[in-house]
C-alpha positions, -999 to 999 in steps of 0.1 A, spaced: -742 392 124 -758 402 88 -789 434 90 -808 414 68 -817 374 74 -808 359 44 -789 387 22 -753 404 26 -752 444 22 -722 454 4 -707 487 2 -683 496 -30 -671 528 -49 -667 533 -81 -644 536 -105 -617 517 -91 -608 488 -117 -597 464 -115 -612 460 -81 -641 475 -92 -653 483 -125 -692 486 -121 -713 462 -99 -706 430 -96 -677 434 -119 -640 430 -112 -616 414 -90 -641 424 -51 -673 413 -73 -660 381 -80 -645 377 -50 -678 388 -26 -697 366 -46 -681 340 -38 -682 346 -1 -719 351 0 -723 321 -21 -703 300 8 -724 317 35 -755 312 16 -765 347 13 -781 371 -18 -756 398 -25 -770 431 -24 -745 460 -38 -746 492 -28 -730 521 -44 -708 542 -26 -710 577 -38 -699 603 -14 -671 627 -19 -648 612 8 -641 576 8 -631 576 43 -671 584 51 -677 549 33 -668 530 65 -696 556 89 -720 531 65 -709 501 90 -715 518 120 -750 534 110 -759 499 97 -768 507 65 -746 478 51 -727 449 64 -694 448 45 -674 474 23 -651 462 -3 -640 487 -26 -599 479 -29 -593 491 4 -562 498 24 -561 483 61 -551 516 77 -547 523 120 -570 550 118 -595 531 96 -591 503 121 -603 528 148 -639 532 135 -640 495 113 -630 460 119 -609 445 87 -604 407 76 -567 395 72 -553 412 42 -557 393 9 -536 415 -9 -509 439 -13 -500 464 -35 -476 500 -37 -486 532 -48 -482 543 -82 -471 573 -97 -484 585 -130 -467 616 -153 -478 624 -187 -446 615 -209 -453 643 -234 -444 666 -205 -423 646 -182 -409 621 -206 -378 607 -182 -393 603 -148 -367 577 -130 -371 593 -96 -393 613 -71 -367 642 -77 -377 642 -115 -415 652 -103 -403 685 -82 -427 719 -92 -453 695 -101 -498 693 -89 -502 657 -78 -542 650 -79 -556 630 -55 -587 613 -43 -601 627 -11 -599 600 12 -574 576 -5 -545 562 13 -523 581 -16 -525 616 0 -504 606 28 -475 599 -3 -489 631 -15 -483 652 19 -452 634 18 -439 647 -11 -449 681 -8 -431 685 30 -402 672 9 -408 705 -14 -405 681 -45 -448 685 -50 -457 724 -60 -498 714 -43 -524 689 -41 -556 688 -62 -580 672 -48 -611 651 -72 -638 635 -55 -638 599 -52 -658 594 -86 -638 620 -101 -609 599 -106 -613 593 -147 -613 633 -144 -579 636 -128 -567 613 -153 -577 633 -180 -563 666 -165 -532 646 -167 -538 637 -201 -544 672 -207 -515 686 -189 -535 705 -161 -520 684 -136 -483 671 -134 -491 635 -116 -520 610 -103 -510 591 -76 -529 559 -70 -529 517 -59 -507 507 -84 -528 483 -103 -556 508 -100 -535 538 -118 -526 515 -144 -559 501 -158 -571 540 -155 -541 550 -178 -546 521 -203 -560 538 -228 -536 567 -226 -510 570 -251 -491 599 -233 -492 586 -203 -470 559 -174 -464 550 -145 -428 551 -138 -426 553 -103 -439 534 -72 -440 544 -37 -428 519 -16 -466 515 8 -465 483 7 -506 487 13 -527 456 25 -561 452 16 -589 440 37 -626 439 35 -643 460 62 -672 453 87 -689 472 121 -668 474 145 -683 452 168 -692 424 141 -666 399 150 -691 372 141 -687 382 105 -652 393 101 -644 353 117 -665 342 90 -652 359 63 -612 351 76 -622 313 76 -633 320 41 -604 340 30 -580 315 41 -599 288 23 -599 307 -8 -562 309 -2 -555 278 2 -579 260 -27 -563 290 -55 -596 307 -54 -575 340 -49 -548 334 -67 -569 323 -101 -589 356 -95 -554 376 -95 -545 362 -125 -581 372 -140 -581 411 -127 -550 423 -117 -526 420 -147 -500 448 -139 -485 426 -110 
């Protein structure tokens, strides 16, 4: 079930508040730690730092971890290589524009001629490809996964016309920003699900049995409230 007797080996990539901030901080720190604490197990993070974060998940199957958690999207083609838990959250895709530039952005037709810039390997390229078969995108930039803060400031900086990104995500990046927004959501309607080997059944039962339990008690509900303050 676990590579390790007595510890849990947890994938997660970073900068993705307010899932995940730095380790063992934000809403999948809080909420990993408190599944290794009900299976008696030492958390050991590990940080995800590849390019793509689609080659998180060939972790699992090389056993060089035991779970991922990083905010991530229960997808069919993920679900090919990865087992997921039941989904604990949901969440749309955001949209965000710098308003010096693009001050009245009300609907996808508003962002035609623009650059979206996306993270290789996020779930928002396929809003992205979208887009751009609809001829409202100009092209695609694409950032490696830890280059999302540098995406955002090409925004800032008018380099790029859009970010696309989980919703909550795209808006704590863009906190800080005083010419930027998110004024548009694409309706994804993205669950999220933590992520084991594909054979693991043992532990993805074990960590459903959980999840449902920190359903039911508020455990997730009070860590919602804590983290995720744009919903």
């Amino acid at each position: 079930m676990i590579l390790k007797p007595g510890k849990l080996l947890v994938a997660t990539a970073y900068p993705d508040p307010p899932f995940d901030i730095e380790p063992g901080d934000g809403f999948d720190g809080d909420l990993i730690k408190e599944i290794c604490r009900i299976l008696n197990l030492q958390l050991v993070q590990i940080k995800y730092e590849g390019e793509n974060f689609n080659d998180i998940f060939l972790g699992l199957a090389n056993k060089e971890y035991d779970v991922v958690i990083s905010g991530t999207t229960i997808t069919p083609n993920r679900s090919k290589q990865v087992l997921f838990s039941n989904p604990y959250l949901e969440f749309n895709q955001g949209i965000a524009v710098n308003t010096e530039l693009k001050p009245n952005v009300s609907s996808f037709e508003d962002l035609k001629g623009l650059v979206a810039g996306i993270q290789k390997g996020n779930t928002s390229d396929e809003v992205a490809q979208d887009l751009l078969r609809k001829n409202i995108l100009s092209d695609i930039k694409y950032y490696a996964y830890n280059e999302i803060e540098l995406a955002i400031q090409d925004l800032s900086a008018g380099k790029i016309g859009l970010v696309i990104k989980l919703y909550p995500v795209i808006s704590s990046l863009i906190r800080n920003y005083t010419n930027l927004a998110v004024p548009l959501q694409a309706e994804t309607h993205e669950k999220l699900g933590i992520a084991v080997a594909k054979d693991n059944f043992k532990l993805r039962d074990k960590v459903n049995l959980i999840l449902a339990d920190l359903m039911q008690n508020g455990t997730l509900s009070r860590l919602q409230h804590k983290w995720i303050s744009t919903t």
